[in-house]
Each structure stands twice: as structure tokens, then as C-alpha cells.
C-alpha positions as CSV (number, residue, x, y, z in Angstrom):
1,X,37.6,109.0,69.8
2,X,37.9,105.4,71.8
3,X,39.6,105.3,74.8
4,X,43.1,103.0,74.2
5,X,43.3,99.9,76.6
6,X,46.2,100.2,79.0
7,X,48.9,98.0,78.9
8,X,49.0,95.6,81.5
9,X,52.8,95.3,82.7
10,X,53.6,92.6,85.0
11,X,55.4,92.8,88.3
12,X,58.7,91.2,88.5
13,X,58.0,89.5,91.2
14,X,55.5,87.1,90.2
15,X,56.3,84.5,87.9
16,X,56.7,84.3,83.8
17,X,53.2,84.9,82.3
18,X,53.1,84.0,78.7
19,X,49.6,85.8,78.3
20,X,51.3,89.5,79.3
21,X,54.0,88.9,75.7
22,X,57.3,87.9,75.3
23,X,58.7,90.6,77.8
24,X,57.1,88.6,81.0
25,X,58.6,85.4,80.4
26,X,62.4,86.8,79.9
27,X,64.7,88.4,82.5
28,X,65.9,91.6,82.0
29,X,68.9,93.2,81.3
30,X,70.8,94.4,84.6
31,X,71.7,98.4,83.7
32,X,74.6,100.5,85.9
33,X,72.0,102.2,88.1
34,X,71.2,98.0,89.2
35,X,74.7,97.3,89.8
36,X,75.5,100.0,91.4
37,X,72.1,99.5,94.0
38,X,73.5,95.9,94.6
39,X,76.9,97.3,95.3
40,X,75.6,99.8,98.0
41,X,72.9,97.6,99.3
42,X,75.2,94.6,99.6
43,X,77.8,96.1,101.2
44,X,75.7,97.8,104.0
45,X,73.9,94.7,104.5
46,X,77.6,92.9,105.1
47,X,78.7,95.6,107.4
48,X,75.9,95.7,109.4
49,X,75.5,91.6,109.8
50,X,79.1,91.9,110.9
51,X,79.2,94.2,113.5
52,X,75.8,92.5,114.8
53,X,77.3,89.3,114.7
54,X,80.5,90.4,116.4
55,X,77.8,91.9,118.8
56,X,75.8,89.4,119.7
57,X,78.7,86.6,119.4
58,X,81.2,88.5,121.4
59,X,81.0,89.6,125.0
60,X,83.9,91.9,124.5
61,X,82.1,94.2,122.1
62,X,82.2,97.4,123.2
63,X,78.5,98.3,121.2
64,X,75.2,96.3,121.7
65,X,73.3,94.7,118.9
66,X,70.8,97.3,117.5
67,X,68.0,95.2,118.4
68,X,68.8,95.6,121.9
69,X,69.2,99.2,121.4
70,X,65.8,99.3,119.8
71,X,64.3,97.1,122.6
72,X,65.8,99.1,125.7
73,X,64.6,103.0,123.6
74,X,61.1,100.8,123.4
75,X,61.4,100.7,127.3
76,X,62.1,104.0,127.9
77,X,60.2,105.8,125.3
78,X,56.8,104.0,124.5
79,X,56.7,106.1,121.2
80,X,59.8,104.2,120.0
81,X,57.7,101.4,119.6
82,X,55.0,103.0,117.2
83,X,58.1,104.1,114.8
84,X,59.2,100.8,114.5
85,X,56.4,99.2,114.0
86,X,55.0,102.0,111.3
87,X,57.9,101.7,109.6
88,X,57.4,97.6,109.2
89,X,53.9,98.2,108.1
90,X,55.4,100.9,105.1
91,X,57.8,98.4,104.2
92,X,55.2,95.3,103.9
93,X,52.8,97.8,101.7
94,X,56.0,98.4,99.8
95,X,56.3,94.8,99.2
96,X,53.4,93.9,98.9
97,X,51.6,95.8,95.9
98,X,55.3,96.5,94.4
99,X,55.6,98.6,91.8
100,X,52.5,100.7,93.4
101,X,52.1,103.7,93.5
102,X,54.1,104.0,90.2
103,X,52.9,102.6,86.9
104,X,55.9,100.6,86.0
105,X,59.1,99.4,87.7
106,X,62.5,101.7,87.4
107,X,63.9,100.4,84.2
């Protein structure tokens, strides 16, 4: 019985690649789970520049910009430090070899 090749998918962050078929070179569809991602990611990300502009911007702000927070926890607890900066190096791998450790992307 021979072994079937696997099908080599491409990652949707690299460009079109006619080679890898039809599929590679056209965008696809958005579905309700990718809307709805947008919708929850976007607003967070809107809420959260706000308040740290308003922060940052704005004496009168009763909060500190979560950097700072970050940066004065870093001075008082050195572990701080290796939380943030393990959680950078996840989120580069992430990036990086995207959609690894799965097979194919969540479509």
C-alpha cells in the first residue's frame, strides 16, 4: 500500500503561490466565527488605546498607563520581568511558524 503525499497547504500569511492550486492565490471567505473575532478584538484594542492615550496624554488621569504599571511591578518584583518577556517570546513563536502546531488554519 503506498504512502499518499500530504497536501501542502499554504500559510495565509505569505503571499499568493500559484504552484500550491487555485486556493493560494484567492482570498477567503470571511465566516461569523471571523467577524465576530474582529468585533471582540477590535473593540478591546479601541478601549485599551483609549484609556492609554487618555493616560499618557492627560495628567489628570486618575490610572497610570499599563506600561508604567508593568515597569514599576518589574522594579519591585524581578520575576515580573521574566513573565513579560516569556510571554513576548510565545507570541513571536506564535507568529512566526503560524499555523504550527496545527495542520491547517481555523477555517
Amino acid at each position: 500500500m503506498a504512502a499518499e503525499q500530504p497536501q501542502v497547504q499554504q500559510a495565509p500569511i505569505s503571499g499568493p503561490r500559484p504552484g500550491l492550486g487555485p486556493d493560494s492565490v484567492r482570498p477567503g471567505t470571511l465566516t461569523r466565527r471571523d467577524l465576530s473575532g474582529y468585533a471582540v478584538w477590535g473593540t478591546l484594542g479601541i478601549l485599551v488605546a483609549v484609556f492609554e492615550c487618555l493616560a499618557a496624554f492627560d495628567a489628570t488621569t486618575p490610572w497610570p498607563t499599563l506600561s508604567s504599571t508593568v515597569g514599576t511591578l518589574e522594579r519591585h518584583h524581578s520575576w515580573v520581568g521574566i513573565i513579560v518577556l516569556g510571554g513576548l517570546v510565545v507570541l513571536a513563536v506564535r507568529v512566526l511558524f503560524y499555523p504550527w502546531p496545527y495542520k491547517e488554519p481555523d477555517r
